[in-house]
C-alpha distance (Angstrom), angle and dihedral (degrees) to the residues before:
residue distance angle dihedral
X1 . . .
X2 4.31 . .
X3 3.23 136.7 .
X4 3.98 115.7 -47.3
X5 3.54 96.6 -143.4
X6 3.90 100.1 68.9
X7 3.84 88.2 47.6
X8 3.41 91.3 105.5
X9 4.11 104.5 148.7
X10 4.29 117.3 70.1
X11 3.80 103.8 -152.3
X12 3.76 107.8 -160.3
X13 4.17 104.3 -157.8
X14 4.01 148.2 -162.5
X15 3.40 95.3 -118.7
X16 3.29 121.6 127.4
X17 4.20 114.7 152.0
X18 3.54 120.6 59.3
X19 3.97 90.7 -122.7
X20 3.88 91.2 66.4
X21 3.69 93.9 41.6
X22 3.22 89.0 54.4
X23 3.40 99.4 47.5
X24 3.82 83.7 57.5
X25 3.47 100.3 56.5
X26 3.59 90.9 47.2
X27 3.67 90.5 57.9
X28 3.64 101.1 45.6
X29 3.90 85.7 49.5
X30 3.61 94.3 57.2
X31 3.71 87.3 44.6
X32 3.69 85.8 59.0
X33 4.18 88.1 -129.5
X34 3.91 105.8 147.2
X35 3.97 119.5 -129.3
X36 3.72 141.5 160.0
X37 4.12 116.3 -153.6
X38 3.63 100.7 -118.5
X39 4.05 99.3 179.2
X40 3.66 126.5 10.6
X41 3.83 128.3 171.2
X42 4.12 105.3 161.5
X43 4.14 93.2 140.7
X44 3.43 99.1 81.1
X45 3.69 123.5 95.8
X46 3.94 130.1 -171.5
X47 3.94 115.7 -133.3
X48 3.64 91.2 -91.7
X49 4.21 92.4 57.5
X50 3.47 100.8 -111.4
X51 3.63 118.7 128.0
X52 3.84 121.0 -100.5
X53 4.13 119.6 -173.6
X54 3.35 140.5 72.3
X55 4.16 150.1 -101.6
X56 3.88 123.8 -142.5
X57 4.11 114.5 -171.2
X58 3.75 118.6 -166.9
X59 3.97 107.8 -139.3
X60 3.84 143.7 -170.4
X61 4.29 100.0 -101.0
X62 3.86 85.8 -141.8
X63 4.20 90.3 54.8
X64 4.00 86.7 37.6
X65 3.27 105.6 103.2
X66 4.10 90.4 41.4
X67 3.85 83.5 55.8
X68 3.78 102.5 53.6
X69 3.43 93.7 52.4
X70 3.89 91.3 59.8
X71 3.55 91.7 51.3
X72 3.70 96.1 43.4
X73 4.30 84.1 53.2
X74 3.84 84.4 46.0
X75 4.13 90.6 48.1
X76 3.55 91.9 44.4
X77 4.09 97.1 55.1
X78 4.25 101.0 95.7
């Protein structure tokens, strides 16, 4: 989505399904926050069906703090 090289901060998140991740790169689109998807595992499921993994963003460190607090509003949806 930018430039790789100003990427400079790896944000390790909560999300797990592919709705709320998503969700969260909807919203740091329309916040106009570059990122690149650095590590994403949402496939897996535990025996009970929920979703176990993970998703890593790369960010701008000046937009950082801007972008955490999306994904912590994303995280915090149930």
């Amino acid at each position: 989505m930018s430039d790789d090289s100003n990427l400079d901060v790896l944000i390790r998140t909560g999300l797990t399904s592919p709705i709320g991740i998503g969700l969260a790169q909807s919203l740091l689109r329309e916040a106009r926050i570059p990122f690149f998807t650095m590590d994403q595992n949402p496939a897996a499921r535990q025996e009970g069906g929920e979703f176990i993994g993970w998703w890593s963003v790369r960010v701008p460190r000046e937009r950082e703090a801007e972008a955490r607090e999306i994904l912590r509003s994303v995280e915090e949806i149930k």
